[in-house]
C-alpha positions, 0 to 999 in steps of 0.5 A: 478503513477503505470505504468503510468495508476493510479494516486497515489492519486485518488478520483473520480467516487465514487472510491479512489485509493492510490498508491506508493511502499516502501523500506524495509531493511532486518531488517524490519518486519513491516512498516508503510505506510502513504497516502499523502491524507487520505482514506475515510473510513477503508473499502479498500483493500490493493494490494501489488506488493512484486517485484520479493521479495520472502516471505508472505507479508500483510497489517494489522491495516487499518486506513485511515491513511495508513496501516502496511506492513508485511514483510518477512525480505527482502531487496528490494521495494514492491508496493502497492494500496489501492482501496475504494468504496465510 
């Protein structure tokens, strides 16, 4: 859970939600992250929490599999949550 708000895995009131965070080394610029339950569709946004990390990070090749994470070439956790409206 984020925060203790979001379940990580959320269908309901025509929403779903994936949330969880990543740990990246240094070396790392690209990861891939993979939902426990699959997306509906490809049309969700990807919000990252980078953690006090400093660089550009982003997602890219959405599928409703997951996502890549693009990195700066940091050590640390980055956080992230998908949100789809069904």
């Amino acid at each position: 859970m984020i925060h203790g708000a979001i379940p990580a895995n959320t269908d309901s009131g025509g929403a779903c939600i994936r949330a969880g965070t990543v740990s990246v080394q240094v070396t790392d610029l690209t990861k891939a992250v993979t939902f426990s339950t699959p997306m509906p569709n490809t049309s969700y946004l990807v919000v990252l929490a980078p953690n006090g990390l400093i660089g550009a990070f982003s997602a890219t090749n959405l599928t409703v599999n997951g996502f890549t994470l693009n990195l700066p070439g940091v050590l640390g956790v980055v956080g992230y949550v998908a949100i789809s409206l069904v």
